[in-house]
Each structure stands twice: as structure tokens, then as C-alpha cells.
C-alpha positions as CSV (number, residue, x, y, z in Angstrom):
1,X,123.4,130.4,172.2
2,X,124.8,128.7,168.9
3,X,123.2,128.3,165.7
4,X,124.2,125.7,162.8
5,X,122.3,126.2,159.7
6,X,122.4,123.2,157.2
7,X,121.2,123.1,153.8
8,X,119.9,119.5,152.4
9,X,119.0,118.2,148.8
10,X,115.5,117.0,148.4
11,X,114.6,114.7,145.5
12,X,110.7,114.9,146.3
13,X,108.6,116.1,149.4
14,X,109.2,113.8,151.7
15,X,112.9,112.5,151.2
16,X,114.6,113.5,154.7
17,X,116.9,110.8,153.7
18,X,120.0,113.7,153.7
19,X,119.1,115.2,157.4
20,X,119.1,111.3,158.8
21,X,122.8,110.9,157.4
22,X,123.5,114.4,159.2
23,X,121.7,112.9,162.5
24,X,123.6,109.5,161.9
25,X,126.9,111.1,161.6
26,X,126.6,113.3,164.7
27,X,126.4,116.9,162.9
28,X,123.0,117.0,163.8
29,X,121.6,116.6,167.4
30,X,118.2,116.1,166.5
31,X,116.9,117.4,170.0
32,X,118.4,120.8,169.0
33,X,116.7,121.1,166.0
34,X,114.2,124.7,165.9
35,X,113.3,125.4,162.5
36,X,113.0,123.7,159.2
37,X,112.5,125.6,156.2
38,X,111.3,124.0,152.5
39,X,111.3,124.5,149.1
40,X,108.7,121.8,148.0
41,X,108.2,121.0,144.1
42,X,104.0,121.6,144.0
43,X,102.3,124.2,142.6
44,X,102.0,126.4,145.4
45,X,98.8,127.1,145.4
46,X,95.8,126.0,147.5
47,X,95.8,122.6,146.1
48,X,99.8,122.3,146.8
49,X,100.2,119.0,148.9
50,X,103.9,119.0,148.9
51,X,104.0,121.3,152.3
52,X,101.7,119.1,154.4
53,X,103.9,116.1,153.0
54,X,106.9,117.4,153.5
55,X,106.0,119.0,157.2
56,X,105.1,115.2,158.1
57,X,107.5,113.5,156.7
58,X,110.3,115.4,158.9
59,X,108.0,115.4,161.8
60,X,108.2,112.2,161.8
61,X,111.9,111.6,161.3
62,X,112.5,113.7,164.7
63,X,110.1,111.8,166.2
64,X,111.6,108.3,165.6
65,X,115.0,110.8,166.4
66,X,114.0,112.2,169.8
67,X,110.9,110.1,170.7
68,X,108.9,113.3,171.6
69,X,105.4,113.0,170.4
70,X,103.6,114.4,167.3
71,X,102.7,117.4,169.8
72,X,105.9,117.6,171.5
73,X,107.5,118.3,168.2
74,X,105.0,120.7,167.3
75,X,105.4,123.1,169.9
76,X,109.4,122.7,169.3
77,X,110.2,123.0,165.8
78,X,108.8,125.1,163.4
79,X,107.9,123.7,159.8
80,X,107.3,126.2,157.3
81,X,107.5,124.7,154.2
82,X,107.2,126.9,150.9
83,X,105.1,125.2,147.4
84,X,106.4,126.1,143.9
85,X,110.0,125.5,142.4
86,X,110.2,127.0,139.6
87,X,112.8,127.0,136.5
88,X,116.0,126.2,137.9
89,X,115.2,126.3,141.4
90,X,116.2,123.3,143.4
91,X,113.8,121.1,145.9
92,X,115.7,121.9,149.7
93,X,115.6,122.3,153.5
94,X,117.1,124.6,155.8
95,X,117.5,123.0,159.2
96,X,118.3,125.3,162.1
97,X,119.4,123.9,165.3
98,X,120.3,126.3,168.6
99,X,122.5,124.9,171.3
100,X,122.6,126.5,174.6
101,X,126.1,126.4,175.3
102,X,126.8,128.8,177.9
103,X,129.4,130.4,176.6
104,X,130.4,134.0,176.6
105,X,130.0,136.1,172.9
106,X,132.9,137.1,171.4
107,X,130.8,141.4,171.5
108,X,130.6,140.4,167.5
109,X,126.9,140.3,166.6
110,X,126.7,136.7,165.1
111,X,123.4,134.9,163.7
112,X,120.6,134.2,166.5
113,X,117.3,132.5,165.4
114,X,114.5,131.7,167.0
115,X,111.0,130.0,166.5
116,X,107.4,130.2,167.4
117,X,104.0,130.1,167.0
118,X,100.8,132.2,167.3
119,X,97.7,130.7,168.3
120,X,95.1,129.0,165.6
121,X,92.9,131.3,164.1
122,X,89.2,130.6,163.2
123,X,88.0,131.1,159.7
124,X,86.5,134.3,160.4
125,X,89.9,135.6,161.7
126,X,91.8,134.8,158.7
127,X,93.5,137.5,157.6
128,X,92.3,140.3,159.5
129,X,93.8,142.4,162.5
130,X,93.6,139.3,164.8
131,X,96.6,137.7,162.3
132,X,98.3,141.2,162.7
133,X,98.2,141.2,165.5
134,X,99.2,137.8,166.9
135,X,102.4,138.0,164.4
136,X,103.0,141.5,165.9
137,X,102.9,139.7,169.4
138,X,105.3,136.6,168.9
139,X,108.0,138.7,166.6
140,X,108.5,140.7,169.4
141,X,108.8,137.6,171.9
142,X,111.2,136.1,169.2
143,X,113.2,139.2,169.4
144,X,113.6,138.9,172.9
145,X,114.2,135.5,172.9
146,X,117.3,135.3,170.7
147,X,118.8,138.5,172.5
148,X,117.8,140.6,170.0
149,X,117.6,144.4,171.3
150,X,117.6,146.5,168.3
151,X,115.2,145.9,165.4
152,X,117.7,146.8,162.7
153,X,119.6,143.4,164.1
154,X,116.7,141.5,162.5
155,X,117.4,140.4,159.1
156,X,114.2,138.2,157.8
157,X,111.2,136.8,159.5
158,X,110.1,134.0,157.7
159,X,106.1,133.1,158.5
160,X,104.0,130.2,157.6
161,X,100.2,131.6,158.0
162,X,97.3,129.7,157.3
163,X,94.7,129.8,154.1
164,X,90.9,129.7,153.8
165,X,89.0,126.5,152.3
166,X,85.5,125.8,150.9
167,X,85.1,123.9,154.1
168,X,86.7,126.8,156.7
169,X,84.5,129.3,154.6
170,X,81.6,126.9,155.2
171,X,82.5,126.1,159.0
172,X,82.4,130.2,159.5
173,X,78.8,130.4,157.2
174,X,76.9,127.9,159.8
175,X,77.8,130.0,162.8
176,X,76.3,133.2,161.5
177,X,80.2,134.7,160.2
178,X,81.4,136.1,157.7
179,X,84.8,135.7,156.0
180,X,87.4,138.3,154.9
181,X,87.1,137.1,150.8
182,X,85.2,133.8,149.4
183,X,88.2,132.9,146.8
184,X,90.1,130.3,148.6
185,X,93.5,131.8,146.4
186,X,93.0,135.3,147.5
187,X,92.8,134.2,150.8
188,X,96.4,133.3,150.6
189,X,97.5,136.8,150.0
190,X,95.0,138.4,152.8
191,X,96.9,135.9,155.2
192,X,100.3,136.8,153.9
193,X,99.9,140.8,154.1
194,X,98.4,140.4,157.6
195,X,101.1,138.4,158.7
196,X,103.7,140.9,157.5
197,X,102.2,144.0,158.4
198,X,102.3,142.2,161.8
199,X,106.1,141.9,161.3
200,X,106.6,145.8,160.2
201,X,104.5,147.3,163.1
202,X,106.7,144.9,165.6
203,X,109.6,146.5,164.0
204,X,108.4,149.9,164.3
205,X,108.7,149.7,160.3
206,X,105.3,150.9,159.9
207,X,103.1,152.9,163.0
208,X,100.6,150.6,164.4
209,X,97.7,153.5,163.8
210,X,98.3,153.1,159.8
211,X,97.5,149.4,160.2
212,X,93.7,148.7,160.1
213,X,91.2,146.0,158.2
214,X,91.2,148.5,155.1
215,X,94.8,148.6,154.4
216,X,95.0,145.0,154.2
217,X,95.7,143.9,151.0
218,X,95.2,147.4,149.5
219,X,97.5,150.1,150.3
220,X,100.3,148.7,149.3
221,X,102.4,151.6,150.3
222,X,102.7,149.7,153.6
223,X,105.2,147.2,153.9
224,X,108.4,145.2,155.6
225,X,111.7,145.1,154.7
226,X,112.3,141.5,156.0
227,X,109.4,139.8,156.2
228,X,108.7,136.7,154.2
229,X,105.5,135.3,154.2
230,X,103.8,132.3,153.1
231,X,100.6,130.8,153.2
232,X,99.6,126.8,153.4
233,X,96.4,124.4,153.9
234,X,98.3,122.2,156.1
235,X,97.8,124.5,159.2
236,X,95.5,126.8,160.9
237,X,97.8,129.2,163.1
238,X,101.0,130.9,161.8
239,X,104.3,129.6,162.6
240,X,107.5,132.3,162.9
241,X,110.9,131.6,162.4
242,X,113.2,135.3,163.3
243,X,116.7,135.6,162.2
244,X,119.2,138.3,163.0
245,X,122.1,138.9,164.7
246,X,123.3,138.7,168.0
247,X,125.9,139.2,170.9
248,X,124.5,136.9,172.8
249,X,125.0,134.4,170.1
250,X,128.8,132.3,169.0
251,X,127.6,130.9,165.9
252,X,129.4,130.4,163.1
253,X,127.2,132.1,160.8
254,X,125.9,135.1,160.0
255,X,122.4,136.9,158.4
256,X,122.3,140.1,156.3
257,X,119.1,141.7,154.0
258,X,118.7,143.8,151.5
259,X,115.2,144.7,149.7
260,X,115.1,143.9,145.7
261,X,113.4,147.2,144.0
262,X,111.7,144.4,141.6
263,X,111.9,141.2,140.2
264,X,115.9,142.0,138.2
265,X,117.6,143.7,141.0
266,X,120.9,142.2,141.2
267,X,122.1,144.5,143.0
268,X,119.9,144.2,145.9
269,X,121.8,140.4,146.3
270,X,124.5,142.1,146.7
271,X,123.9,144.4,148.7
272,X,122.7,141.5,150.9
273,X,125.9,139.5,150.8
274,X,127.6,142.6,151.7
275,X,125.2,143.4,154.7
276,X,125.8,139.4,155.9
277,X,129.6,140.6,156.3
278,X,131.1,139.5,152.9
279,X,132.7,142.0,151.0
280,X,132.4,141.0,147.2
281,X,134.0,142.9,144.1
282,X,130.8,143.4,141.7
283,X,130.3,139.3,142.1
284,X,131.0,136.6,144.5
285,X,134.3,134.8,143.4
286,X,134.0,130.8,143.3
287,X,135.5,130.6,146.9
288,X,133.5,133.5,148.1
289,X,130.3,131.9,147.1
290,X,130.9,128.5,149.1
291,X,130.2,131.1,152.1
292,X,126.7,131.9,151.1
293,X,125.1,129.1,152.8
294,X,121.3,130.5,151.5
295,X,119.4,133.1,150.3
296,X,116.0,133.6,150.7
297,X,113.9,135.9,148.8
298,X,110.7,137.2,148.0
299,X,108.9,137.2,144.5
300,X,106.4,139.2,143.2
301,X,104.8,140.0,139.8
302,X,104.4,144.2,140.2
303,X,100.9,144.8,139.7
304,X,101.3,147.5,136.7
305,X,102.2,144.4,134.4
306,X,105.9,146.1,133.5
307,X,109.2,145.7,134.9
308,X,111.4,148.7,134.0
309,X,109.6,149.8,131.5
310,X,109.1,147.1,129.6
311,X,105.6,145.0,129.6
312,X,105.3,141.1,131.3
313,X,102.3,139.1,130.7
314,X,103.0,137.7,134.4
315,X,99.7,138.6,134.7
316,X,97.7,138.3,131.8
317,X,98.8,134.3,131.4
318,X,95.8,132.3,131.9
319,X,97.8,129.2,131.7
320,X,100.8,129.8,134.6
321,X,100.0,131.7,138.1
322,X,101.7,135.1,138.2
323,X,103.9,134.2,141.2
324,X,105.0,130.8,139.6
325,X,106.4,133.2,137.0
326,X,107.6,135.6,139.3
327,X,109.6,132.7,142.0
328,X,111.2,131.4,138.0
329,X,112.9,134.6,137.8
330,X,113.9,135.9,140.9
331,X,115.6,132.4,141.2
332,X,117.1,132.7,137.4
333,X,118.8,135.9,139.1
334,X,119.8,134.5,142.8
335,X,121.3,131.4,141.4
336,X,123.3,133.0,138.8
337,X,125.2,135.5,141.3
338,X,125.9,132.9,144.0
339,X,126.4,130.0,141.7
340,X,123.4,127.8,143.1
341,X,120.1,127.2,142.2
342,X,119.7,126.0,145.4
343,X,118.1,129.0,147.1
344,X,115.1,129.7,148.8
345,X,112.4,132.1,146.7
346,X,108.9,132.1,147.9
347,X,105.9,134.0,146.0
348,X,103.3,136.2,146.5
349,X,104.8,139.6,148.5
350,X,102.2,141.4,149.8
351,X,103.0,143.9,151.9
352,X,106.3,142.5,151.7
353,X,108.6,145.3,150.2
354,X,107.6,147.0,147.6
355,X,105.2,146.3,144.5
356,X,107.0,144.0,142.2
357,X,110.3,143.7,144.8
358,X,110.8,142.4,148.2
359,X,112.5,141.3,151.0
360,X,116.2,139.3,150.3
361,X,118.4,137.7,153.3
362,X,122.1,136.7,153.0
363,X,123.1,133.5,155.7
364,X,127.0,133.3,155.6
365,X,129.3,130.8,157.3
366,X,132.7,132.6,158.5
């Protein structure tokens, strides 16, 4: 296979004006298209719009592209779209298209993605063990299916998962259920940590015994290192997008990770810029960092309210949600190493690294 990963401005949710001129011009065969991964400007919360928006409005441009059919497209290309830009952080898409183009690899691991989906979950389900363990099931079939053999050649699994509503919560009351928390926010995070423990016992990050309804969303001491998970109203299954590297693949590109300690850890970036194959002296140089096509992190306030030592009110501010704070900084730091603001940070990391840290991937083109 070969993978082109292409990174395109957005000046609100549902300009796809940039990937038509792509398509128009011939860089982008719209038929090859397997992934597209946002960066929309709402709040992302429960209430955040932008992601259903967004997910239609480039739906809809492959459509009119391909002429496959609003389901056709949905069981092709995956749409995980991620609420909440932050400070300096810039409105994008990352569009991943795989050609199958026969040839031999070069033995060189080179980046290999694919995409998929789990099956819809019923509001009962919502994040419990049947979310673990559909996202367990399809990261492994994702594995296989972009030639993946070892799990430390997978770099970050990015996972749009589902949320609960008044009306899901409702829907589960008349048939005599019960659902896994009543606050329509905290089901966010329920549905992110099930999703990623999912990803860590696929792995073998985690053993699947230490996994059960109790350690969701409270022993924190369980986690991936590449996992990246993010929850939306807009959809009721989870949709997986896997990158790594492969021999089986002659892209162009290639993916590296590194885990950020907490929400300042430079060094973590480059540690992943180094792990994507491009060796840096303490910071990218200008040339050096028109390689780094994107970098996509996770954000999260650490629960003790202190980052090094020093106290935060990330928490305590009644006015701004913690992980809006949180995405603001991480992408304060990103940007300023790889001279973009461009970059992909999505909040809320449970079970996703460490408390106050988490995952960081590194896509290069060389």
C-alpha cells in the first residue's frame, strides 16, 4: 500500500473548499480517501455541533466526488472529527488516502494506516466492557490490515466513540436499563477510557484480566501509550483510524510517538519527532520543521490541580472547561517547537497516558 497524508486550512466547520482544489488538481483521488481527521472550532463538549457539521459537510463533498451513497461512504471513510480549538490552535483536516499499488516495499518500515468501525452501541452499553471490547476487536483487525505484525510498529490510534444524551439515557430508562452515569459530560470520558483501554489490551499494553467495569474511569494507573480518544453526539458506534509503520507499505511518510509526562513536556515532542525518523539538535531547524506534516496529541488537566509543583486552577474555573484549558496549552507548546499552530490536540485523556500527560504522534514526509 501507499499512504499520502494531507493537511488543509479550515476557516469554519464546514469549508472543504481546500480538499476540492486538492481533488480538482489531481493530488487527491477522492475514491482513495480512508480517513479524515478535524479540528473543529466549538466547544467540545456535548453541545459542540461543529463535528456533526463538519463530518457532513465532507461526506458530502466525496459523495458529489465518487457518487457512492451517504452509506457507501460511511462504511469507507472514517470521520473523526475533534471540538475545541483553543488559544492558538488552528481549525484543520488531515486527509488520509491508501493506494493499492502493488508494488514491492523497499524492507524500510514506512507509514501504514488504516480505518474502521465497531458496531453501534445501545445506550446501556456506552461505556462499559462492550466498548472495550469492540475497540479491542477492530484495533487488532486494523493491525492486520495495514500489515502491521508487531504492536510496537503502532504509533497512535485515533478513535471517535460515541456520548450519552438526555434522550439515549431516556431511550435506555423505558426498557427497564440502566446507564453507566446520568451526566451527559461524564459520559464523554466513560466512552473515551473504554475506548482506550480497548486499544492498550489490543496492544498487550495492559493484561486483559486488569480490565473490568470498575476500572473504568477510576484506576487511572491503567492506560495507552498511543491511544487518542474522543468522544461526539454525532454518532452512536466508534470509528478507528490506526497508524504505524509498515514494510508492507511505500509511502512517503512516516509516524513516530512519544508520551508527554504532563501538560509542559517538551521534550516528549521531541522525542516524537526523533521516533518519526528525524533527528533534531534540541529543536527542529526551519527546514526541518517543513517535514512535520502533524502532530497529534493528547491534553489533560492532571487531576491533583498542579503541574510540577506548582498549582492550576484548570480545575477549579467555573467559567472555562478544564480540557479547553488544557488543549490551549499543550498546543501553546506543540506549535512553538514545530513552528505551526496548526496541529492536532484533542482533550480529555482518560486512560490515555498518564494523569495530566498523554499520548503524542509525529507524521513526517521524507
Amino acid at each position: 500500500m501507499k499512504i499520502d497524508v494531507f493537511k488543509i486550512e479550515m476557516s469554519a466547520p464546514d469549508d472543504v473548499r481546500e480538499l476540492k482544489k486538492l481533488i480538482d488538481a489531481g493530488e487527491v483521488d477522492p475514491g482513495e480517501i480512508i480517513a479524515v481527521l478535524g479540528k473543529t472550532e466549538g466547544n467540545g463538549c456535548v453541545n459542540d455541533f461543529t463535528r456533526a457539521l463538519s463530518t457532513v459537510s465532507f461526506r458530502s463533498l466525496i459523495m458529489a466526488e465518487t457518487g457512492w451513497s451517504e452509506a457507501e461512504v460511511s462504511k469507507k471513510v472514517a470521520f473523526v472529527m475533534s471540538g475545541g480549538t483553543e488559544g492558538v490552535m488552528s481549525p484543520h483536516a488531515t486527509i488520509f488516502c491508501k493506494h493499492e499499488d502493488g508494488a514491492a516495499g523497499t524492507g524500510e518500515k514506512r507509514l501504514a494506516v488504516s480505518s474502521g468501525f465497531t458496531r453501534d452501541f445501545l445506550p446501556e452499553e456506552q461505556g462499559t466492557m462492550a466498548v472495550v471490547e469492540e475497540c479491542r476487536r477492530v484495533t487488532l483487525e486494523l493491525m492486520a490490515e495495514a500489515g502491521i505484525d508487531d504492536p510496537a510498529d503502532v504509533h497512535f490510534v485515533q478513535i471517535k466513540c460515541p456520548l450519552l444524551t438526555s434522550e439515549r439515557i431516556l431511550d435506555a430508562k423505558s426498557r427497564g436499563k440502566d446507564v453507566v452515569v446520568h451526566d451527559t459530560y461524564e459520559s464523554m470520558g466513560y466512552n473515551r477510557g473504554a475506548s482506550a483501554l480497548g486499544v492498550a489490551i489490543a496492544l498487550g499494553e495492559i493484561p486483559a484480566e486488569a480490565v473490568s467495569q470498575e476500572t473504568i474511569c477510576h484506576d487511572y494507573s491503567l492506560y495507552s501509550k498511543v491511544a487518542s480518544t474522543s468522544a461526539g453526539v454525532e454518532l452512536l458506534n466508534c470509528e478507528i483510524i490506526l497508524m504505524g509503520n509498515s514494510v508492507n507499505s511505500t509511502s512517503n511518510y512516516r509516524i513516530g510517538h512519544s508520551v508527554m509526562a504532563d501538560a509542559i513536556d517538551f521534550k516528549a515532542v521531541i522525542e516524537a519527532i526523533q521516533s518519526a525518523g528525524l533527528e533534531v539538535d534540541k529543536y527542529p531547524t526551519d527546514e526541518q520543521a517543513k517535514e512535520i506534516v502533524n502532530v497529534f496529541a493528547k491534553a489533560e488537566a492532571d487531576s491533583t490541580g498542579y503541574v510540577r509543583g506548582r498549582r492550576n486552577t484548570m480545575h477549579t474555573d467555573s467559567d472555562i472547561n478544564h480540557t479547553r484549558h488544557a488543549r490551549a496549552v499543550v498546543n501553546g507548546v506543540i506549535a512553538a517547537i514545530v513552528n505551526d499552530p496548526m496541529v492536532y490536540v484533542s482533550g480529555g485523556a482518560e486512560h490515555q497516558g498518564p494523569d495530566g500527560g498523554g499520548p503524542v504522534a509525529v507524521i513526517i514526509k521524507r
